[in-house]
MARPATI-652020 format. One record per atom (N, C-alpha, C): x, y, z; residue in one letter. Coordinates in steps of 0.1 Angstrom, whole numbers, plus 2048, in hexadecimal, padded with zeros to 3 digits. Example, Ala and Ser with C-alpha at 12.3 -4.5 7.8 and 13.67 -1.06 7.14 Angstrom:
8847C784Ea/87B7D384Ea/8847DF84Ea/8807EA847s/8897F5847s/88180084Fs/
END
This chain:
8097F4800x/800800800x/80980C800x/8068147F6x/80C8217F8x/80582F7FBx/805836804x/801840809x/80084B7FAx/7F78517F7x/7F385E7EEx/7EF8697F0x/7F68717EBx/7EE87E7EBx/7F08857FBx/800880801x/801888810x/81088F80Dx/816891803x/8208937FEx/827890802x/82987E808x/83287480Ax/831868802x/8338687F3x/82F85F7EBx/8398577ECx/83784A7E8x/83D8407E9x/8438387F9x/83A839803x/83A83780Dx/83382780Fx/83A81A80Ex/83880E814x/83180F821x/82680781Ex/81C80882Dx/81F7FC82Bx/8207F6839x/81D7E3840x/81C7E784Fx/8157D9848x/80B7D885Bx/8167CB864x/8117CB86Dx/8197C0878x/80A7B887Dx/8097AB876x/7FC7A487Fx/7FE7A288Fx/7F37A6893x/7F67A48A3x/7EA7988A7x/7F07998B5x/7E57878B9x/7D37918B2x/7D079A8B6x/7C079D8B6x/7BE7948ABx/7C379B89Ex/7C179688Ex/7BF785891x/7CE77D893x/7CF770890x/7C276E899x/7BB7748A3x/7B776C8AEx/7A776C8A7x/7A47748A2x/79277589Ex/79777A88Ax/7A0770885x/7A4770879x/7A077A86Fx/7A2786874x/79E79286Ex/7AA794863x/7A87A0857x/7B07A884Dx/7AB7B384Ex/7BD7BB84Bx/7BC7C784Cx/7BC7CA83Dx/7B47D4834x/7B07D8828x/7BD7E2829x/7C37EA833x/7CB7F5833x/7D47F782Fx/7DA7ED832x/7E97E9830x/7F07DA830x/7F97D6823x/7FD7C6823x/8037C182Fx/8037BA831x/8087B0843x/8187AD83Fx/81C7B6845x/8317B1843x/8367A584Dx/83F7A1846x/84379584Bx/84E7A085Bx/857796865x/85979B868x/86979D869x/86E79485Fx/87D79585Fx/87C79F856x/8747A0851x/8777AB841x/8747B9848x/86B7B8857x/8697CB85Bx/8787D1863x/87C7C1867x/8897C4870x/8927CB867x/8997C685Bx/8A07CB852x/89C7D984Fx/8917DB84Ex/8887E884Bx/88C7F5854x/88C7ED862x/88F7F886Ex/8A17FB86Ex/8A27F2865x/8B47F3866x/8BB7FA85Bx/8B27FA853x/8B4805846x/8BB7FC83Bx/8B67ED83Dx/8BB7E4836x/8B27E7823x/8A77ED823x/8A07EC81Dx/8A17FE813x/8A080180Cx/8A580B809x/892813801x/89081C807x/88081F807x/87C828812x/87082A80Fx/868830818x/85D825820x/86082282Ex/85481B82Fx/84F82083Fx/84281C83Ex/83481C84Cx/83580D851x/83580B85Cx/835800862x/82F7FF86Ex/81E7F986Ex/8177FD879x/80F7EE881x/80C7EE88Cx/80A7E0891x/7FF7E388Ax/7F57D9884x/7E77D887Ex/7DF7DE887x/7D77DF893x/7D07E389Dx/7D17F189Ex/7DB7F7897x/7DD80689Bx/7DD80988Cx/7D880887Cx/7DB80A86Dx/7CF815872x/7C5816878x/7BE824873x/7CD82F878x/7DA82E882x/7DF839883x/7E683D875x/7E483486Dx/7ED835864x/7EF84685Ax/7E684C85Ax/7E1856855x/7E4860860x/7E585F86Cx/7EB869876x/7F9865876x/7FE859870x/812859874x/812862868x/81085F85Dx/81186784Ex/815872852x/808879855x/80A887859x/81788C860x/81988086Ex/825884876x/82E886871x/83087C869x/83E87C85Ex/840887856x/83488D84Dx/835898847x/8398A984Ex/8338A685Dx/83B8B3867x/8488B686Bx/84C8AB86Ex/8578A5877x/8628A686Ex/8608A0860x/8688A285Ax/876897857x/87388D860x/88388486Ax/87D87A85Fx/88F873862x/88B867855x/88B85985Ex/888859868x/889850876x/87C85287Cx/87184D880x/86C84F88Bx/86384088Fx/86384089Cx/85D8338A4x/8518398A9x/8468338A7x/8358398AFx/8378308BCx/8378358C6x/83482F8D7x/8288378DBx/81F82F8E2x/81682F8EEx/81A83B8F6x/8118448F7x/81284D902x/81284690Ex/81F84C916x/81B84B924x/81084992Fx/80D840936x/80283E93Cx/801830946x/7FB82D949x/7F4823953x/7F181A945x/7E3822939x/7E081A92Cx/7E981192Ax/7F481A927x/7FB80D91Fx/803803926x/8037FF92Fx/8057F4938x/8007E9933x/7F07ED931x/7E77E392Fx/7EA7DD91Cx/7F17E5916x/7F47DF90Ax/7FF7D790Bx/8057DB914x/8137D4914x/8137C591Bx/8087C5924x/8037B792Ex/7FB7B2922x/7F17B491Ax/7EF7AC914x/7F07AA902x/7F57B38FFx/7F67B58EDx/8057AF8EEx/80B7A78E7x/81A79F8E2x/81A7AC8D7x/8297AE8D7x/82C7BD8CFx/8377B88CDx/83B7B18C0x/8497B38B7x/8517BF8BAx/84D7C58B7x/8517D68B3x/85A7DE8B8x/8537D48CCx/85F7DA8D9x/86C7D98D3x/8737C78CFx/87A7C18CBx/8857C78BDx/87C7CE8B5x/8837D18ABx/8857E28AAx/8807E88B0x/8827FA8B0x/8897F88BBx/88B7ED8C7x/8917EF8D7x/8887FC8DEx/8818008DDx/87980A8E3x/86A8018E6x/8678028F3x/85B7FB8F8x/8488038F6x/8417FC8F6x/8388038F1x/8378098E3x/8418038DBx/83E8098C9x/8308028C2x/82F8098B9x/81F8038B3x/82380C8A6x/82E80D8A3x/82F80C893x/83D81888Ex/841817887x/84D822881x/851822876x/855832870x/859833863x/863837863x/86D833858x/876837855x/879835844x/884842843x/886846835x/89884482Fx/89A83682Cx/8A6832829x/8AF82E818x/8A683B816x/8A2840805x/8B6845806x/8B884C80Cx/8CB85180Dx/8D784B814x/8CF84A81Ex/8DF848825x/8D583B834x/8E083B83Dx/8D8833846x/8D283D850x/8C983B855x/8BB84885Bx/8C184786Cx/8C5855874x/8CB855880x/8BE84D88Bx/8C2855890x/8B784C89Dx/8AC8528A1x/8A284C8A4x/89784C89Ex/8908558ACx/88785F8A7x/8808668B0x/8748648B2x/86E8658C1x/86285C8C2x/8538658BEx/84E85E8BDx/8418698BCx/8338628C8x/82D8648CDx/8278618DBx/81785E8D3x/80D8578D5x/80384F8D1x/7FB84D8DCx/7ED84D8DBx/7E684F8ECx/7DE8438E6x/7DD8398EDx/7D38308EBx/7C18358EFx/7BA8328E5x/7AB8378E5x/7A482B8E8x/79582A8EDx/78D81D8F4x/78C8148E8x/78E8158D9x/78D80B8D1x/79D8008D4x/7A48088D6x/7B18018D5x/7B17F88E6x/7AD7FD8EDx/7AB7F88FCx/79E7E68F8x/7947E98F1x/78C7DC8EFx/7937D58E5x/79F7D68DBx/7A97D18D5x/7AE7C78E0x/7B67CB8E8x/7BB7C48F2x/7B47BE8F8x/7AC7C38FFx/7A57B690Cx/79F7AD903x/7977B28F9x/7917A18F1x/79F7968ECx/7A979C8EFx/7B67918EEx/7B77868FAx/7AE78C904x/7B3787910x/7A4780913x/79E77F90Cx/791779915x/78876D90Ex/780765911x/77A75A909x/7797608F8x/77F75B8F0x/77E75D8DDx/76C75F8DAx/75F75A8E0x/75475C8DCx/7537688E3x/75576A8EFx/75577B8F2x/7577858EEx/7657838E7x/76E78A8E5x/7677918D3x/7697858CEx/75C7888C1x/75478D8C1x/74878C8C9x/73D7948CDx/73F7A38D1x/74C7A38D2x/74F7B48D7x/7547B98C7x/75F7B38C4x/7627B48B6x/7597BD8ADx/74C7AF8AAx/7427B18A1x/7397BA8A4x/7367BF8B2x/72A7C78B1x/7307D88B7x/7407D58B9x/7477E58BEx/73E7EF8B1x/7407EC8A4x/7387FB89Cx/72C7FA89Cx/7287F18A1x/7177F28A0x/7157F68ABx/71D7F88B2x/7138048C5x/7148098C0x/72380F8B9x/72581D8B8x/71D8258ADx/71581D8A0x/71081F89Ax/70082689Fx/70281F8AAx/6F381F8B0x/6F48298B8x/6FC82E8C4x/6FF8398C7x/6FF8468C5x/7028468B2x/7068508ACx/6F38508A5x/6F08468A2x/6DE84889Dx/6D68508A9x/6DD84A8B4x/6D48508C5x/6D385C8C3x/6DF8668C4x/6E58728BFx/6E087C8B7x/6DC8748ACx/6D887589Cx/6C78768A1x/6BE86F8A8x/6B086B8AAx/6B287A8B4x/6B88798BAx/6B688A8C7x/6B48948BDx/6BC8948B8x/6BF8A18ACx/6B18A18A4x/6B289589Fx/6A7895898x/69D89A89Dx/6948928A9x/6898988ADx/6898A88B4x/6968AD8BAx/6938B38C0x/6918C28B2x/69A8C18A4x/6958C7898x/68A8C8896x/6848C0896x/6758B988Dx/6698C1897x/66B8BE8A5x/6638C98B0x/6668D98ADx/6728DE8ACx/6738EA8AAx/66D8F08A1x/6708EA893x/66B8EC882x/65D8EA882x/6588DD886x/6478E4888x/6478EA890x/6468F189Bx/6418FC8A0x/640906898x/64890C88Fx/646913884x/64191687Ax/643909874x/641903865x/62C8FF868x/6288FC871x/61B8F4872x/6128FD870x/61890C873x/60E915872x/60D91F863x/61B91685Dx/61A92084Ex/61891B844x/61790984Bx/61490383Dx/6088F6841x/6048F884Ex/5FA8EC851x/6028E0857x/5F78D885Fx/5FE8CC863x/6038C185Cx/5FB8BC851x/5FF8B1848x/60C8BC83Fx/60C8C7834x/61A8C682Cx/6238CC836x/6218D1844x/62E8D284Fx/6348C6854x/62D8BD857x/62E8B0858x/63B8AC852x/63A8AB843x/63F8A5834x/64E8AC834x/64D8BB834x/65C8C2838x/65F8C1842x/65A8C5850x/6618C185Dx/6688B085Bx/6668A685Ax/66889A857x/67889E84Dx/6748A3845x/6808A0837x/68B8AE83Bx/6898B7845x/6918C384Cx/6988B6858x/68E8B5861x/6958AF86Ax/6A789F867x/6A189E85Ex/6A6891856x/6B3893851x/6B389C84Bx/6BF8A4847x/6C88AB851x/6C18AE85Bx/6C98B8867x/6D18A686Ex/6C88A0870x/6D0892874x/6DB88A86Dx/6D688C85Ex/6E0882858x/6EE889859x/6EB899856x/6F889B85Ax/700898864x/6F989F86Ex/70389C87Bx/70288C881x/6FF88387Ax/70687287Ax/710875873x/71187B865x/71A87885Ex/72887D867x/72788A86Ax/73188E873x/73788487Ax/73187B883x/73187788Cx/73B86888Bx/73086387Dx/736857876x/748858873x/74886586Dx/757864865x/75F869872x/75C86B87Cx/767873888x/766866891x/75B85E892x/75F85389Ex/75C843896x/74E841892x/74883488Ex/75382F886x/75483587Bx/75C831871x/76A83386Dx/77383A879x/77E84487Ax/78683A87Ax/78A82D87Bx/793823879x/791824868x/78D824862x/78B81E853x/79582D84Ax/79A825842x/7AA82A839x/79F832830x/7A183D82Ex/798848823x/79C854822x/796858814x/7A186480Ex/79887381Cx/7A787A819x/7A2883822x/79E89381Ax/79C89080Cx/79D89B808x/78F8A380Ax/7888AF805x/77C8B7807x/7748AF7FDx/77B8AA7F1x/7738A47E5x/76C8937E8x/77488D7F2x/77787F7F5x/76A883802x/76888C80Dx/76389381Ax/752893816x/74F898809x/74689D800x/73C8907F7x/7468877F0x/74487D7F0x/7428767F5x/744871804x/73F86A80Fx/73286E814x/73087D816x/727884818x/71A87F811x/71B885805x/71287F7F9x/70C86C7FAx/7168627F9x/7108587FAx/70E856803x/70F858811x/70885A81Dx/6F685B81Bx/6F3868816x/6EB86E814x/6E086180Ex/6EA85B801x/6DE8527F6x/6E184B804x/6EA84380Bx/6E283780Fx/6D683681Bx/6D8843822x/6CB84B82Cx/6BA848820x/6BD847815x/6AF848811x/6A4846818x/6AA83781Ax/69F83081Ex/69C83482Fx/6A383B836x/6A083F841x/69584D83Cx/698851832x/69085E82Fx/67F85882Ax/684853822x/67584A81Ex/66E847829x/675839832x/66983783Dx/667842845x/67284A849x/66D857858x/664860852x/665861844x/65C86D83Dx/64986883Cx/64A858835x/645855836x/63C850845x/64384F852x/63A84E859x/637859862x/642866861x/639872866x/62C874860x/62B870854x/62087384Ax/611870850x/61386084Dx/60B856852x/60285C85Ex/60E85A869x/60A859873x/60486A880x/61186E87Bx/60F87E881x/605888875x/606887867x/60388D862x/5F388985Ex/5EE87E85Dx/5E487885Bx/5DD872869x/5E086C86Cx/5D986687Ax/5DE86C884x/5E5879887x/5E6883891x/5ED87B89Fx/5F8872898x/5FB86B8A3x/60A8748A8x/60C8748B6x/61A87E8B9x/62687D8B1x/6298848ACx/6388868A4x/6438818AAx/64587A8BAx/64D8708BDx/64B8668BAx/6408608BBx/63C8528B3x/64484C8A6x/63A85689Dx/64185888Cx/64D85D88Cx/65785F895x/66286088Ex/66C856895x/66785289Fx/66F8438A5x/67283989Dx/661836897x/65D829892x/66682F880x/66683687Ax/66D837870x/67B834874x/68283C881x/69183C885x/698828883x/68B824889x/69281588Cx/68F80D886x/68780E875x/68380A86Ax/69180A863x/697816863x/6A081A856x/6B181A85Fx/6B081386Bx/6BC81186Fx/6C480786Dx/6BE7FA867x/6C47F3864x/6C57F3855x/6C27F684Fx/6C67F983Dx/6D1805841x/6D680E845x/6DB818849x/6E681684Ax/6E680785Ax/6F380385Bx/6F97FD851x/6F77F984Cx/6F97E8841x/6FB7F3835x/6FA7FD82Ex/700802825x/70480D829x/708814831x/71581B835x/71D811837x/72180883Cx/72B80383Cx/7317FA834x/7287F782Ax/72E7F181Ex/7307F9811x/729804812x/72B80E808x/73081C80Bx/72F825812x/73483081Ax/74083181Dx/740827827x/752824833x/75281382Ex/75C81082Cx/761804825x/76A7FD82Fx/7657F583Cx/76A7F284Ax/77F7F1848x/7857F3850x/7937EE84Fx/7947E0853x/78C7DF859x/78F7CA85Dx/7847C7859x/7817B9854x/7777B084Ex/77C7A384Fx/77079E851x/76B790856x/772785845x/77B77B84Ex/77F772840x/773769840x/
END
């Protein structure tokens, strides 16, 4: 894999499989799996290149070492664990090559640039472990069906979390905009726009929410055009949340005078599961996937 468009071209990414992967037989889409006599040579400037070298469990940083590299400027650098209590707990249970081959404890990945000459020694850059990287580890440590079940259903809270969020917003829109709207255009076509206003005020700020946490491990362009384009298919795969919620403010608040919490619940948890199931196969394209 080579990094584009950070004006560090030609930069070799490889991953380091760690127990999580072998353990619940996951792939990383991110980056190819290096062997590990070939990263040692790599750290020794045996290899003559640009390369990224990051434990698999940590490839969403991969797009923040980039960056590092492009400030910093060094043709050396080792990524370590911030200081803390945290990282104890990586080190008690995550097995880390990495210690072994950079000799600096707590690494979780390094670049170096041995494109000239051999690269001096290497300057650290500090990494704070976040609560996804914390359920990385302990599912290493606990019954394999448990451990899976956290796995598989970690984006789906957070998916759900981020809809909870999305339903507040929603309703608490949808109340405001009729108060307004009911008296300048009637109950039934206020109904129809409060519904298709409120909808919109939600989809957005999921989407916010999606690309800054739900989906923020997944490798994606960062440009305004690539930002835009996410935006957009976002939008088509909400349809169907737009259809039923529109549809049952209609029905229900607009026609049978039933409360506008009702009809917009019963649409919210209609169109949540089409919702999830193509944002994530079409929108955000996951970094790990089931063999």
């Amino acid at each position: 894999m080579n990094i584009q468009n950070t004006g560090l071209e030609n930069i070799r990414v490889l991953c380091i499989e760690t127990e999580f992967s072998k353990r619940y037989g996951l792939k990383n889409n991110s980056c190819s799996i290096g062997k590990l006599g070939e990263i040692k040579e790599i750290y020794r400037g045996g290899h003559k290149g640009r390369f990224l070298i990051v434990l698999d469990v940590f490839s969403d940083r991969i797009r923040y070492m980039v960056n590092i590299v492009k400030h910093r400027g060094s043709r050396k650098i080792v990524f370590v664990l911030k200081p803390g209590i945290s990282r104890k707990y990586f080190k008690r249970y995550m097995r880390n090559p990495l210690d072994n081959i950079t000799g600096l404890e707590y690494s979780i990945g390094f670049y170096i640039d041995s494109t000239l000459s051999n690269p001096e020694e290497p300057e650290r850059s500090f990494v704070k472990l976040r609560f996804d990287d914390y359920l990385k580890i302990i599912t290493t440590r606990i019954p394999k069906l448990m451990g899976l079940i956290v796995v598989k259903t970690l984006r789906i809270l957070k998916f759900l979390i981020v809809g909870t969020t999305g339903y507040v917003i929603n309703v608490t829109s949808a109340y405001i905009l009729m108060h307004f709207l009911i008296h300048i255009f009637g109950r039934a076509r206020a109904s129809i726009l409060v519904a298709l206003l409120a909808i919109e005020i939600s989809i957005n700020w999921n989407y916010m929410l999606h690309e800054k946490w739900t989906f923020r491990d997944v490798p994606r362009l960062k440009s305004m055009e690539a930002y835009v384009k996410r935006w957009f298919e976002y939008h088509i795969v909400s349809i169907g949340s737009i259809i039923t919620q529109t549809l049952s403010v209609y029905m229900l608040t607009g026609i049978m005078s039933k409360p506008l919490i009702i009809s917009i619940t019963i649409g919210v948890i209609l169109g949540f599961s089409l919702n999830y199931l193509l944002s994530r196969k079409l929108v955000w394209g996951v970094s790990f996937e089931y063999r």
